[in-house]
PDB file as gemmi writes it, atoms N, CA and C in Angstrom:
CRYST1    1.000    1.000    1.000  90.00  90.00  90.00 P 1                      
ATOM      1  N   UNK A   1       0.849  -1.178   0.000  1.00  0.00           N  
ATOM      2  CA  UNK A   1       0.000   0.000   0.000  1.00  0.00           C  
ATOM      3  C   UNK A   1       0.892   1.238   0.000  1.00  0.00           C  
ATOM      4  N   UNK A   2       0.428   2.296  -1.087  1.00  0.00           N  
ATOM      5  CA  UNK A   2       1.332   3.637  -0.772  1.00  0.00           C  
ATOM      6  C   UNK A   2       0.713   4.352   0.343  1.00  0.00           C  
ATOM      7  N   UNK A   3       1.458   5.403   0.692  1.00  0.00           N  
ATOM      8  CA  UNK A   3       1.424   5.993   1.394  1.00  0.00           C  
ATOM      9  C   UNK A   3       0.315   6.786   0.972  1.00  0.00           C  
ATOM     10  N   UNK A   4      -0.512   7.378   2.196  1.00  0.00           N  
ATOM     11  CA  UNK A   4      -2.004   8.052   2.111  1.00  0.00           C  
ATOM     12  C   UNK A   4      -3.052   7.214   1.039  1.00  0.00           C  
ATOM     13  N   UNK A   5      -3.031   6.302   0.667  1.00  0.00           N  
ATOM     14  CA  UNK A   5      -3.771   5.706  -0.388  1.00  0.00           C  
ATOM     15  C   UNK A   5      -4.396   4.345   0.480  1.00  0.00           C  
ATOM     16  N   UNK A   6      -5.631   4.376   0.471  1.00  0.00           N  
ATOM     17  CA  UNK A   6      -6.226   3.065   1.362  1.00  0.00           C  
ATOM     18  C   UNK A   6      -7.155   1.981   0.402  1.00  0.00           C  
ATOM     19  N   UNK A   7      -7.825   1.281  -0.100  1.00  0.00           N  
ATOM     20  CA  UNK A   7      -8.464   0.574  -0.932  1.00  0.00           C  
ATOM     21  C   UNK A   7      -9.150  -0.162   0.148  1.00  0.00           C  
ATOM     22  N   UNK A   8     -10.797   0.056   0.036  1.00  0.00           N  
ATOM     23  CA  UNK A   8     -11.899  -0.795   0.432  1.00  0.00           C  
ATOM     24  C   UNK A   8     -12.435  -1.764   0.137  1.00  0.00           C  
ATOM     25  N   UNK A   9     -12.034  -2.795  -0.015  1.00  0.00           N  
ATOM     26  CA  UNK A   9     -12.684  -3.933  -0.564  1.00  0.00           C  
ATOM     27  C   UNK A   9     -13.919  -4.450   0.123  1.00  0.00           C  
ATOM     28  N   UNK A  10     -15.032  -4.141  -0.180  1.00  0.00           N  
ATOM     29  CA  UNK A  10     -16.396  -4.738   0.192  1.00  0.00           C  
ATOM     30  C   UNK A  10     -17.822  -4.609  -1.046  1.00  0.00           C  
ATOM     31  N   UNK A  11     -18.518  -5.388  -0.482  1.00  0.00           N  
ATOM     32  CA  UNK A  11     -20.181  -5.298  -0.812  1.00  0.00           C  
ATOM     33  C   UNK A  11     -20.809  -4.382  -1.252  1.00  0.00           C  
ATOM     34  N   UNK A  12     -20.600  -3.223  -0.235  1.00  0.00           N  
ATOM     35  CA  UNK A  12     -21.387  -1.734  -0.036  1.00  0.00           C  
ATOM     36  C   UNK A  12     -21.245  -0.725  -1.329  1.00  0.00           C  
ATOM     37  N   UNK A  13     -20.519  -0.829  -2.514  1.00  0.00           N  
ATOM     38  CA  UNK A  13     -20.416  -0.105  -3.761  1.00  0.00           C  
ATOM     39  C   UNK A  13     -21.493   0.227  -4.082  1.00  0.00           C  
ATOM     40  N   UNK A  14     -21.654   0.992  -5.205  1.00  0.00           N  
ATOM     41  CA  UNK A  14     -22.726   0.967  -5.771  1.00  0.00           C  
ATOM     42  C   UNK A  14     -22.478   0.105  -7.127  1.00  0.00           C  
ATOM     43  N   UNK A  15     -21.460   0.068  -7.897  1.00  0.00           N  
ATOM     44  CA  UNK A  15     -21.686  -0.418  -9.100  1.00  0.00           C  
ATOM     45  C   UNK A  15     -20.087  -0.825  -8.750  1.00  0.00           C  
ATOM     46  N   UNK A  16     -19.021  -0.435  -8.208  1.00  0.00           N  
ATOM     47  CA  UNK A  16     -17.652  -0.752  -8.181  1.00  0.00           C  
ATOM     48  C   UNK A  16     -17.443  -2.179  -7.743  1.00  0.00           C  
ATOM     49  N   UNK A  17     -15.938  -2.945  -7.902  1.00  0.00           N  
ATOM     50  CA  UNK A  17     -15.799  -3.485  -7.271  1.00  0.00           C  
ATOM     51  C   UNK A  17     -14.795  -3.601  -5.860  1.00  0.00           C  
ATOM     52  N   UNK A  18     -14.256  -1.892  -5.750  1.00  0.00           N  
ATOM     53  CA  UNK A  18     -13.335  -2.006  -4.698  1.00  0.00           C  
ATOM     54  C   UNK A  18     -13.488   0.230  -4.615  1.00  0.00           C  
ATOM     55  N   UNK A  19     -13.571   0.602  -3.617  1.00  0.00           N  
ATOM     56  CA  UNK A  19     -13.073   1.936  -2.995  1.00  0.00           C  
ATOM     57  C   UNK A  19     -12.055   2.641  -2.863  1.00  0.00           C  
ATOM     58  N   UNK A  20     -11.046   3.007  -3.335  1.00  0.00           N  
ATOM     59  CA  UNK A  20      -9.447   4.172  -3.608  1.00  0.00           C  
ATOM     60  C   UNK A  20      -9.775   5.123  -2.594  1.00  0.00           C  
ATOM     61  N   UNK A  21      -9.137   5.553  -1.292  1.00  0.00           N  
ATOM     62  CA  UNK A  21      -9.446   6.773  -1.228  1.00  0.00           C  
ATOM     63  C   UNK A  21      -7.865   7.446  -0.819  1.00  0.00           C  
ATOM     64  N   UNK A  22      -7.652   8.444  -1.480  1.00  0.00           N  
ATOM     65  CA  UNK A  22      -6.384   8.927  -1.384  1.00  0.00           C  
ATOM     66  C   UNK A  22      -6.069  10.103  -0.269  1.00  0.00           C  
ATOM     67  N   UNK A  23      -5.442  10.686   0.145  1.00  0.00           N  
ATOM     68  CA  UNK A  23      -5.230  11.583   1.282  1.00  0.00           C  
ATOM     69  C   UNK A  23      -3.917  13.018   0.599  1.00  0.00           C  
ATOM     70  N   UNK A  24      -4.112  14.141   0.532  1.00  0.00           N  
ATOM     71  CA  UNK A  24      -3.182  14.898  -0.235  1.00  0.00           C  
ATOM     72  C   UNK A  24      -3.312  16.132   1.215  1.00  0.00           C  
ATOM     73  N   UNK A  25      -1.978  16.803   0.808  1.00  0.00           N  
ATOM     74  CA  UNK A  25      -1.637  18.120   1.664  1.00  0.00           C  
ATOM     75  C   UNK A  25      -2.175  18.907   0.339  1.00  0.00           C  
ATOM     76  N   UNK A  26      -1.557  20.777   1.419  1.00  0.00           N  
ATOM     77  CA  UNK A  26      -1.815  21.621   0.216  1.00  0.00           C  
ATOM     78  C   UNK A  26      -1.139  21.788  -0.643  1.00  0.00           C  
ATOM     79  N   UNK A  27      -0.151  21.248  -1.330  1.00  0.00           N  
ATOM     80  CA  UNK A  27       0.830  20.888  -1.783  1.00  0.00           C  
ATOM     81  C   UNK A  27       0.229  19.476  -3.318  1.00  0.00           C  
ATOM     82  N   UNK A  28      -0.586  19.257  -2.895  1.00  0.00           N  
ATOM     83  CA  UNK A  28      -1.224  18.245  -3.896  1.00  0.00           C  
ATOM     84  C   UNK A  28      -0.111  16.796  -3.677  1.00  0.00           C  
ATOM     85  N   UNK A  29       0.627  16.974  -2.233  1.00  0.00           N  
ATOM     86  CA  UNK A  29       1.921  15.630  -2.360  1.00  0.00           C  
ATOM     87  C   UNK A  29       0.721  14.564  -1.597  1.00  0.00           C  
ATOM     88  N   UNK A  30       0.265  13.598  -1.724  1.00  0.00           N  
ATOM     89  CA  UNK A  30      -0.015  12.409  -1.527  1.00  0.00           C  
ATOM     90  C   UNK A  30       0.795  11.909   0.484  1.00  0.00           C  
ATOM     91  N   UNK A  31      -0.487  12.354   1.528  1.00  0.00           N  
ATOM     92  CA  UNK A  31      -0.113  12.134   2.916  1.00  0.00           C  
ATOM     93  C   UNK A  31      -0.999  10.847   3.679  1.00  0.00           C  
ATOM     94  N   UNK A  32      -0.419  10.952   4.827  1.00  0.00           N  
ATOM     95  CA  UNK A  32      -0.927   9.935   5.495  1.00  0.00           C  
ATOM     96  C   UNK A  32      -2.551  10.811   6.538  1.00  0.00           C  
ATOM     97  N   UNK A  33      -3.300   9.855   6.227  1.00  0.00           N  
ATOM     98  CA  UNK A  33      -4.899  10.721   6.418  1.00  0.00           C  
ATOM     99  C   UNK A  33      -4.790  11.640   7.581  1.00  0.00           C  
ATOM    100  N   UNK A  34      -3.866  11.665   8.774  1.00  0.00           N  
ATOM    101  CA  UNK A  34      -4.018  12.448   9.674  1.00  0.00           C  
ATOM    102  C   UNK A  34      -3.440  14.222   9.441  1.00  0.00           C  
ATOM    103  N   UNK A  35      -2.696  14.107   8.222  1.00  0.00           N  
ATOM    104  CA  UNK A  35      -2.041  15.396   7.538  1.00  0.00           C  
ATOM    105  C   UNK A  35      -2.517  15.818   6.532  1.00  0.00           C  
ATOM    106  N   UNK A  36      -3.872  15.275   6.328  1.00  0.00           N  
ATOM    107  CA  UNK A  36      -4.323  15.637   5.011  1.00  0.00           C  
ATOM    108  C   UNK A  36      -5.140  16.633   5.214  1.00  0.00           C  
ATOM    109  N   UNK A  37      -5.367  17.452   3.949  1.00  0.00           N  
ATOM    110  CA  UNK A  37      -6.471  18.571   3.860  1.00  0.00           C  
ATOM    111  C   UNK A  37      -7.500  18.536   3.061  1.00  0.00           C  
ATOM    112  N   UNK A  38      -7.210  17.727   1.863  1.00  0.00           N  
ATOM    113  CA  UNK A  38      -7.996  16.989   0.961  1.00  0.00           C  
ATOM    114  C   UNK A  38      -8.221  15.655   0.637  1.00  0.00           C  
ATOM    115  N   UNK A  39      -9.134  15.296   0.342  1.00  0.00           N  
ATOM    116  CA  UNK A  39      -9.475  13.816  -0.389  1.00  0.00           C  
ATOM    117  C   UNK A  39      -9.950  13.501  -1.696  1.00  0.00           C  
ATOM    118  N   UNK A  40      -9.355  12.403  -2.518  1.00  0.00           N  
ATOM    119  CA  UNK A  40     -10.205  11.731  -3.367  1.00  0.00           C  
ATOM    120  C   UNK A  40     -10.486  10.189  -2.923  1.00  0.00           C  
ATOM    121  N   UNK A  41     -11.754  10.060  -3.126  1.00  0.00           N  
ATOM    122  CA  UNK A  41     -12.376   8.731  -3.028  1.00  0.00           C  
ATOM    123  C   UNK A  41     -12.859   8.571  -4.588  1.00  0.00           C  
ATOM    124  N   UNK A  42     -12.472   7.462  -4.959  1.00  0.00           N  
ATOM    125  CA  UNK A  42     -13.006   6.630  -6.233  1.00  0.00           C  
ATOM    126  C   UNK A  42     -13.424   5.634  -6.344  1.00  0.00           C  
ATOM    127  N   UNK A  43     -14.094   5.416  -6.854  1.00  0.00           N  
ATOM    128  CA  UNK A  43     -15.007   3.563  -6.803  1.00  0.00           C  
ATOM    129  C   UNK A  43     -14.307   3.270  -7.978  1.00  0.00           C  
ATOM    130  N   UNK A  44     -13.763   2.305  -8.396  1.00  0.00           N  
ATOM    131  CA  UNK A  44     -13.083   1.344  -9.297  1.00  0.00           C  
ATOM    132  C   UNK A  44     -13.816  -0.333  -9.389  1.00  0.00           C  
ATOM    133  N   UNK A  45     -13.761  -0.760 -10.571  1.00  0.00           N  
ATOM    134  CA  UNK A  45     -13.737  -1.783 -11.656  1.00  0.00           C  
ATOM    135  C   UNK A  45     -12.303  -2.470 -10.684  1.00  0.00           C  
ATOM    136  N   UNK A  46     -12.266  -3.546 -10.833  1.00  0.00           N  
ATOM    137  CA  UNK A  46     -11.397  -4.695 -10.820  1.00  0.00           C  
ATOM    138  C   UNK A  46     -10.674  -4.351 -12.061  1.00  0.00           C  
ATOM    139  N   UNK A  47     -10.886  -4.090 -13.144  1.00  0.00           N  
ATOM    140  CA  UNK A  47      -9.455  -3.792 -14.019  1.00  0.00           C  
ATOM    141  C   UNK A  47      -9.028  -1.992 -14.165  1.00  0.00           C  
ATOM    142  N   UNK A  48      -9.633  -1.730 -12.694  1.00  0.00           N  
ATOM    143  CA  UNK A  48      -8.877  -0.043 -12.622  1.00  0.00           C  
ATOM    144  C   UNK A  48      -9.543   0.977 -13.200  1.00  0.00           C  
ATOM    145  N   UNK A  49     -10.554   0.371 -13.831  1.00  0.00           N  
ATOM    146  CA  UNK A  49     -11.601   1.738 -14.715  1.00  0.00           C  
ATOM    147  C   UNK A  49     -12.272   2.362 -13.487  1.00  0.00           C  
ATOM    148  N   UNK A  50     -12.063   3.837 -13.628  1.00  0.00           N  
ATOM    149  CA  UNK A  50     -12.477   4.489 -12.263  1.00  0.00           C  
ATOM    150  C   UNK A  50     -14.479   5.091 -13.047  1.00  0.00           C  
ATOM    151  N   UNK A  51     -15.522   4.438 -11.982  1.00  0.00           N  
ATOM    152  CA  UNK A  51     -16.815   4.782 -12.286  1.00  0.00           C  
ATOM    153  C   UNK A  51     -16.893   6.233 -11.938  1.00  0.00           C  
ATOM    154  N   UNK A  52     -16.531   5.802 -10.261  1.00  0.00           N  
ATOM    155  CA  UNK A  52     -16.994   7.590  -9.893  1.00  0.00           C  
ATOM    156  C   UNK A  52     -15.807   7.880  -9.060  1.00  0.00           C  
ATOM    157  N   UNK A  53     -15.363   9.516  -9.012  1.00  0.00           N  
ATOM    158  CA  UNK A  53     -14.782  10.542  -8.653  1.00  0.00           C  
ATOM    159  C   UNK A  53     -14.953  11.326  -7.864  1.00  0.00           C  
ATOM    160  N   UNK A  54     -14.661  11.238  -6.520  1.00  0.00           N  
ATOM    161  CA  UNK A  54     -15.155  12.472  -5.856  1.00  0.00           C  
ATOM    162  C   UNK A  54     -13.845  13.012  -5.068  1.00  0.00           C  
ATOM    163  N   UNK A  55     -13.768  14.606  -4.667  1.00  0.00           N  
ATOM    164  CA  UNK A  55     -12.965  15.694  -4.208  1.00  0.00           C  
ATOM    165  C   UNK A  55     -13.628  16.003  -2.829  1.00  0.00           C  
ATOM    166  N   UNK A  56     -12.918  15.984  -1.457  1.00  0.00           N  
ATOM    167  CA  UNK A  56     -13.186  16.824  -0.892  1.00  0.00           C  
ATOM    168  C   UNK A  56     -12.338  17.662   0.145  1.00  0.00           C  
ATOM    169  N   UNK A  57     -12.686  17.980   1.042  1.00  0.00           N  
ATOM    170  CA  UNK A  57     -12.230  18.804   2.080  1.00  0.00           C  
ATOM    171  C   UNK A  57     -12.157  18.131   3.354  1.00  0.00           C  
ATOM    172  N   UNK A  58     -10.728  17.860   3.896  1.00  0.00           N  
ATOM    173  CA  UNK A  58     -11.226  16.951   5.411  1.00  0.00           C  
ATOM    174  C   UNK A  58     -10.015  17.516   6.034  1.00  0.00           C  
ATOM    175  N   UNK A  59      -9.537  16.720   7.165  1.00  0.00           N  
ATOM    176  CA  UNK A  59      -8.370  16.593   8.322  1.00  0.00           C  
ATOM    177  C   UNK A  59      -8.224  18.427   8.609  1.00  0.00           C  
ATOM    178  N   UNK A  60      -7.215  18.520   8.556  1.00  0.00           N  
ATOM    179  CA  UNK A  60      -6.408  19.853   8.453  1.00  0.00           C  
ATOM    180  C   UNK A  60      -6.454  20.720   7.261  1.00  0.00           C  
ATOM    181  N   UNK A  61      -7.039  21.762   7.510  1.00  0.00           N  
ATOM    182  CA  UNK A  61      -7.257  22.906   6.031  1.00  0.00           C  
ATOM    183  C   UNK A  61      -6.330  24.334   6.693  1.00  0.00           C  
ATOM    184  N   UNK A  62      -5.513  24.131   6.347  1.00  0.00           N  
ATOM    185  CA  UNK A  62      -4.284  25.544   6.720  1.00  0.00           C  
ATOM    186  C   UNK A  62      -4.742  26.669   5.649  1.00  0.00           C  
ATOM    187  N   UNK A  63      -4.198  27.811   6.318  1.00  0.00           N  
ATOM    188  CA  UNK A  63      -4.737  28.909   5.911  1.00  0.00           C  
ATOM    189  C   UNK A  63      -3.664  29.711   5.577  1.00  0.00           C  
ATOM    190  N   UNK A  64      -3.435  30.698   4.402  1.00  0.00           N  
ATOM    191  CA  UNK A  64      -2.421  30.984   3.682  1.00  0.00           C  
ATOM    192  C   UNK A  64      -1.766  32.246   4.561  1.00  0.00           C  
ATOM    193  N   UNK A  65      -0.471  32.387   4.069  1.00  0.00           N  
ATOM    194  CA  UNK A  65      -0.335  33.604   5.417  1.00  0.00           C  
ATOM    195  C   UNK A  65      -0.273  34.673   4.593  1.00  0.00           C  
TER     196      UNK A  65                                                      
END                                                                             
C-alpha cells in the first residue's frame, strides 16, 4: 500500500468493485490521512476503470499567510 492511499474492498459499492481513497496536503503531495487537507475517493472496476470521482475537504485545512 502507498502511502495516504487506502483501498476498500467490500459489498457496499454501488456499481464498483473495490473503494481508492487517497489523502493529499496543500501541496497536492499524496499524505498519510491524519495530515491531510484533501481527499479523493473513487469507486473502481477490478481492471482499474475508475466509475466515480469524488474531491473533498477533510483533516487539516491551513490557511495561507
Amino acid at each position: 500500500m502507498m502511502i495516504g492511499c487506502v483501498k476498500l474492498f467490500n459489498g457496499n459499492h454501488n456499481r464498483g468493485d473495490y473503494t481508492e481513497i487517497t489523502y493529499y496536503d496543500d501541496s497536492d503531495q499524496m499524505v498519510e490521512p491524519e495530515e491531510a487537507s484533501r481527499v479523493r475517493i473513487r469507486e473502481m472496476l477490478s481492471d482499474g476503470t475508475v466509475i466515480k470521482e469524488s474531491w473533498g475537504f477533510c483533516g487539516r485545512i491551513r490557511k495561507s499567510a
